[in-house]
C-alpha atoms as one frame of an Amber mdcrd trajectory, in Angstrom:
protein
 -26.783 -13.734  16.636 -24.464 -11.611  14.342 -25.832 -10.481  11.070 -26.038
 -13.359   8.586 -22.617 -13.911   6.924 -23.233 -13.907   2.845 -25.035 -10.784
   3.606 -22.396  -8.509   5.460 -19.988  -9.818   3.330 -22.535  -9.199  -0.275
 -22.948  -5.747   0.902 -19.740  -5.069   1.746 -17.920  -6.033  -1.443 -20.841
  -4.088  -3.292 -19.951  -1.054  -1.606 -15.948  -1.710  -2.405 -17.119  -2.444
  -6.508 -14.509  -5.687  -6.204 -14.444  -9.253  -5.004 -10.597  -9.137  -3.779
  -9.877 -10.977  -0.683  -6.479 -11.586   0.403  -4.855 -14.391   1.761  -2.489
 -14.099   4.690   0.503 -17.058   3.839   3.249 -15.955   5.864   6.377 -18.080
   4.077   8.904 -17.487   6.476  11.495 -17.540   3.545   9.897 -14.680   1.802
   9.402 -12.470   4.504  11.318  -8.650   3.439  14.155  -7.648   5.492  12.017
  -5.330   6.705  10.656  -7.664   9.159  12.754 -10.401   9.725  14.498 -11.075
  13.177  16.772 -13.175  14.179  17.325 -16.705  12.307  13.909 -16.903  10.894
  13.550 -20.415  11.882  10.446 -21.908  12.690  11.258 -22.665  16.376  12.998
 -19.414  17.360  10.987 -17.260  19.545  11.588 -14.179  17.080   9.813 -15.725
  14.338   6.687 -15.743  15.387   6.705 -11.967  16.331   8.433 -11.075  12.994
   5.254 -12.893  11.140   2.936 -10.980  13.513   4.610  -7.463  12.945   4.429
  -8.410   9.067   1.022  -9.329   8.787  -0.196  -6.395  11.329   1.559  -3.947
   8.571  -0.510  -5.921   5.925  -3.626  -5.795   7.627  -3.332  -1.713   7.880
  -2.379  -0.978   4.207  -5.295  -3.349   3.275  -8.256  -2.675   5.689  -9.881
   0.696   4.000 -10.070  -1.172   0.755 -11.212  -4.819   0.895 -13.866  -6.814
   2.788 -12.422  -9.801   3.928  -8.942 -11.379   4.767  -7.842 -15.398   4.706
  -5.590 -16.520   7.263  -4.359 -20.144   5.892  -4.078 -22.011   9.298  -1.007
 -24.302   8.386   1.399 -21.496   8.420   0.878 -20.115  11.861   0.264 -24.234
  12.834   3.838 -24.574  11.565   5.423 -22.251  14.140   3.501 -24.291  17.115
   1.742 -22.512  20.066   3.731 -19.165  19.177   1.977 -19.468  15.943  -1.143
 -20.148  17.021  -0.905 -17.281  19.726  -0.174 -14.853  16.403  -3.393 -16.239
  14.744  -5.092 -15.043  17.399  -4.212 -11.362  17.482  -4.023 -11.365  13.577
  -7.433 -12.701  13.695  -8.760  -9.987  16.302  -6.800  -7.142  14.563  -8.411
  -7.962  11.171 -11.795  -7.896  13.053 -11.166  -4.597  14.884  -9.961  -3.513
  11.426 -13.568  -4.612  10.563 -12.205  -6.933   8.371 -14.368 -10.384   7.509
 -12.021 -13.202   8.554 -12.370 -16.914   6.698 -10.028 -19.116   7.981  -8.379
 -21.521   5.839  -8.160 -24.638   7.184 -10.134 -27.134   4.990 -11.565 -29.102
   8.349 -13.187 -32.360   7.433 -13.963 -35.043   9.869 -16.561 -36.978  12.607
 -18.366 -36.848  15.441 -16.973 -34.661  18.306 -13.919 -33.665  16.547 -16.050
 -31.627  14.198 -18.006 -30.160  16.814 -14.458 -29.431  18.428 -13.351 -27.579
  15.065 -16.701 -26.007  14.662 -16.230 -24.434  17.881 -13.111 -23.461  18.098
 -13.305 -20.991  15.285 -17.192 -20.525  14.602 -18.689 -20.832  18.117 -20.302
 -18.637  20.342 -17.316 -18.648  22.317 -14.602 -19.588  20.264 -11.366 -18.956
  21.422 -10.178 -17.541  17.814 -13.159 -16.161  16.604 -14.169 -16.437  12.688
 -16.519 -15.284  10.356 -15.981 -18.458   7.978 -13.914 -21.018   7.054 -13.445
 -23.624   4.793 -14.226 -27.326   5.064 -13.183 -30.742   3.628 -17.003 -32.212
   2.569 -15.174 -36.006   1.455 -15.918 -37.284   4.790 -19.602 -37.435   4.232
 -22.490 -34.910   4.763 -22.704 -35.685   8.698 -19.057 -34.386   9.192 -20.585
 -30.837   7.965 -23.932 -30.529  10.646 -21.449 -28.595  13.608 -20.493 -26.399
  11.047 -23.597 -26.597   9.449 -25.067 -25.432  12.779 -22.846 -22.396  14.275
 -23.700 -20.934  10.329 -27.549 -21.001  11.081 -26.840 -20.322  14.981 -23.999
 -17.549  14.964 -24.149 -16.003  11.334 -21.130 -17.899  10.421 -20.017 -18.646
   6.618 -18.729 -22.031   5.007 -16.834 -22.583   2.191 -16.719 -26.389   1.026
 -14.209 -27.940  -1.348 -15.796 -28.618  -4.661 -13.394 -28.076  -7.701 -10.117
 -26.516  -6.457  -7.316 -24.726  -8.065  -4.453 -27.392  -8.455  -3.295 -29.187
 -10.888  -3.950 -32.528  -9.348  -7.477 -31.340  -8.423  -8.746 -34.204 -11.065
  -7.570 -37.341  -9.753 -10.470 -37.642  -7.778 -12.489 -34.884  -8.423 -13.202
 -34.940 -12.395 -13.693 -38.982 -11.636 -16.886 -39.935 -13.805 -19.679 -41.861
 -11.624 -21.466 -44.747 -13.032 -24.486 -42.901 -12.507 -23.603 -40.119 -14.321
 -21.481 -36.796 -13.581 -18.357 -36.236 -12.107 -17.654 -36.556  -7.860 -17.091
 -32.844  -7.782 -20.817 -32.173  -9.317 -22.459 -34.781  -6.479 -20.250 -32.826
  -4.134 -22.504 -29.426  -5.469 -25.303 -31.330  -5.859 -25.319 -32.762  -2.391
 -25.014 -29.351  -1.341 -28.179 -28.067  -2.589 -30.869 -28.122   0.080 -28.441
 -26.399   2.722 -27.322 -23.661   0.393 -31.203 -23.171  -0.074 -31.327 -23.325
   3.486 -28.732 -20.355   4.515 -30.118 -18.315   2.099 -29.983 -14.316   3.266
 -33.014 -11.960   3.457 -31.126  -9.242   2.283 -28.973 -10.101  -0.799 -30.163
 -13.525  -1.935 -27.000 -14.981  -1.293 -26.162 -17.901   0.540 -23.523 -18.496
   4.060 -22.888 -21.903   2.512 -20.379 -21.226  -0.342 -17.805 -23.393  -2.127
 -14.216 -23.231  -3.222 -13.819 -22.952  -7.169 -10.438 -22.896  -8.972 -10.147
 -19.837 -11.103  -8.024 -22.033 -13.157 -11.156 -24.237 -14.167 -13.895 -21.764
 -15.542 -15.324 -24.103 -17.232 -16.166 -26.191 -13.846 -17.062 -22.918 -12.731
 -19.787 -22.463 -15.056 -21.325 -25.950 -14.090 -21.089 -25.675 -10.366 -23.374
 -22.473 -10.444 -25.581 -23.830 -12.537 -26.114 -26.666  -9.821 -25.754 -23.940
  -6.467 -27.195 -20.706  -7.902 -26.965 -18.837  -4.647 -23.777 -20.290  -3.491
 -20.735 -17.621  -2.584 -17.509 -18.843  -4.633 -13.679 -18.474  -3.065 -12.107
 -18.729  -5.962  -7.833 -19.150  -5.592  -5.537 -19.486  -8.471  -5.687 -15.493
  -9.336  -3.154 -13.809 -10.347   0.441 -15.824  -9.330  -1.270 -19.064  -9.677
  -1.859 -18.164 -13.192  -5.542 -17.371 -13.054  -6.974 -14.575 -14.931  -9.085
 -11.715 -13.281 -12.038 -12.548 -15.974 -11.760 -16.470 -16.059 -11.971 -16.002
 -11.806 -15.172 -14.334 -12.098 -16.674 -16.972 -14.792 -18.881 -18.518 -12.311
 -19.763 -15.139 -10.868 -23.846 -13.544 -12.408 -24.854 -10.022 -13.226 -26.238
  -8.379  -9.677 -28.784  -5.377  -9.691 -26.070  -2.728 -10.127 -24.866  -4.390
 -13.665 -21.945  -5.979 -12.029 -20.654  -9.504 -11.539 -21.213 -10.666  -8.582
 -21.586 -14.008  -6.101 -17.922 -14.477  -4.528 -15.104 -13.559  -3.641 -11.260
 -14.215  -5.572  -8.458 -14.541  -3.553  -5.057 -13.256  -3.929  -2.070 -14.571
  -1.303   1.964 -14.273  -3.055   0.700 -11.226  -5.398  -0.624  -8.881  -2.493
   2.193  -9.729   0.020   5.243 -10.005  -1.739   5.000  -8.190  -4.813   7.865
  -6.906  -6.960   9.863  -4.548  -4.837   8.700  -5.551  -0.960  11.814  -7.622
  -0.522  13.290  -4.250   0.768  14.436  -3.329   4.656  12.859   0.753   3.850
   9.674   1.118   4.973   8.800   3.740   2.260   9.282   1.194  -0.358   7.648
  -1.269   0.875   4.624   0.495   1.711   4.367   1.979  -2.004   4.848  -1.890
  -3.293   2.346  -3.413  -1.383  -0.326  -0.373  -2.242   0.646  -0.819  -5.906
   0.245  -4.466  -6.232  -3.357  -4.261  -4.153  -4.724  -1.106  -6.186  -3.449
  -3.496  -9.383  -5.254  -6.441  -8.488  -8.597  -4.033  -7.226  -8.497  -2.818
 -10.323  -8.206  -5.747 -12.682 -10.890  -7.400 -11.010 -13.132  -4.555 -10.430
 -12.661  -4.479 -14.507 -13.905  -7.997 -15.381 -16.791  -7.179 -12.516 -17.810
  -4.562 -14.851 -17.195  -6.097 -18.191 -20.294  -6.668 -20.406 -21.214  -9.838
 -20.609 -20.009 -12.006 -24.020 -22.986 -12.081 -27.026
């Protein structure tokens, strides 16, 4: 069994001093010139290997300097089996980059078709091999034991939807129960024995984490309170209009004086920054390392920011 997943990925961001993980969303329409071949389109054979050469490029200006990358599944879905054939390599070249890998692809549902997700990505033998990914918990706590398992089994991380970045992410979530609370604290709550459960021996922290808008710190706040050893993804940083210190609000004071307990992903601001639109290599090299040292250093920062009196 690999190493258990909260700690490699605890230790490694410890020994980085920042919670940054980018996301890998490769929108065809802002891909720089650069990369591009051919008509760009979804179904045209060059597409997929522009995306691949793209995200390759990423994955080598980014590898020496953060932990863990997050593939979001629907854009390399979008450009059918080609896609799914550039997921692959991506997915192997972040890991021979020694690069964590969380899939995005918020899987939620029953029976054998969860086992069939958990497998295919968190398996002994999955065909793309992960190190996480993130899951849809609505269905009901069943829909979660194949995932639930290859985390225990193989070392694997979860991430579950709790309280997520949008705008619309209170229609159902803030909903008050007649019982008391909101759905997205029974969500946490329901969470709480598992968490407990994947627990690791050498940080404290726990495989079984949850996604946490870094545009609702105030949510943030309550959902640790409820999983106090839970790793938080936390999107909505930086384009989305999240602040570096209001992504780390749920986030507690490790041994080394440091905030700590998640990670705070970054997607539009690390691959097309100001500047990358640009067919010279040189350029876009220096745009890319700008906007990543930027966010590294923002976040590393409110990581090290006393706490408020």
């Amino acid at each position: 069994m690999q190493q258990h997943f909260a700690d490699r990925l605890t230790q490694r961001l410890r020994r980085l001093g920042h919670p940054l993980c980018v996301g890998l969303d490769p929108h065809l329409d802002r891909l720089p010139a650069l990369f591009r071949r051919g008509s760009m389109s979804p179904t045209d054979p060059q597409t997929a290997d522009a995306v691949e050469a793209f995200l390759v490029a990423i994955l080598e200006r980014i590898a020496p300097r953060v932990a863990v990358v997050k593939p979001q599944i629907a854009f390399f879905e979008r450009l059918g089996w080609r896609g799914m054939r550039v997921l692959e390599n991506v997915v192997r070249r972040a890991r021979e980059n020694k690069l964590l890998v969380l899939l995005d692809a918020k899987r939620g549902d029953i029976g054998s078709t969860a086992s069939g997700y958990a497998e295919a990505y968190l398996g002994a033998n999955a065909a793309i091999a992960c190190d996480a990914m993130t899951l849809n918990p609505y269905l009901g706590r069943d829909t979660l034991t194949p995932f639930l398992d290859c985390a225990h089994q193989h070392g694997r991380g979860l991430f579950l939807l709790v309280k997520t970045s949008n705008s619309g992410s209170g229609d159902f979530q803030d909903r008050r129960l007649e019982e008391g609370g909101t759905v997205f604290e029974a969500v946490a709550e329901a969470m709480t024995e598992s968490s407990q459960e994947l627990r690791g021996s050498a940080t404290g922290w726990s495989s079984l984490g949850v996604v946490v808008g870094a545009t609702y710190p105030g949510q943030s706040e309550r959902i640790r309170e409820l999983l106090p050893h839970a790793l938080f993804l936390v999107p909505g940083y930086g384009a989305q209009g999240g602040s570096a210190a209001a992504a780390l609000k749920g986030f507690v004071r490790g041994d080394s004086g440091r905030l700590e307990g998640g990670i705070v992903n970054s997607s539009r601001g690390i691959l097309f920054p100001p500047g990358s639109a640009t067919d010279d290599s040189g350029r876009w090299e220096r745009a890319i390392d700008e906007a990543l040292t930027r966010s590294i250093d923002e976040l590393s920062a409110a990581a090290a920011a006393p706490s408020d009196p």
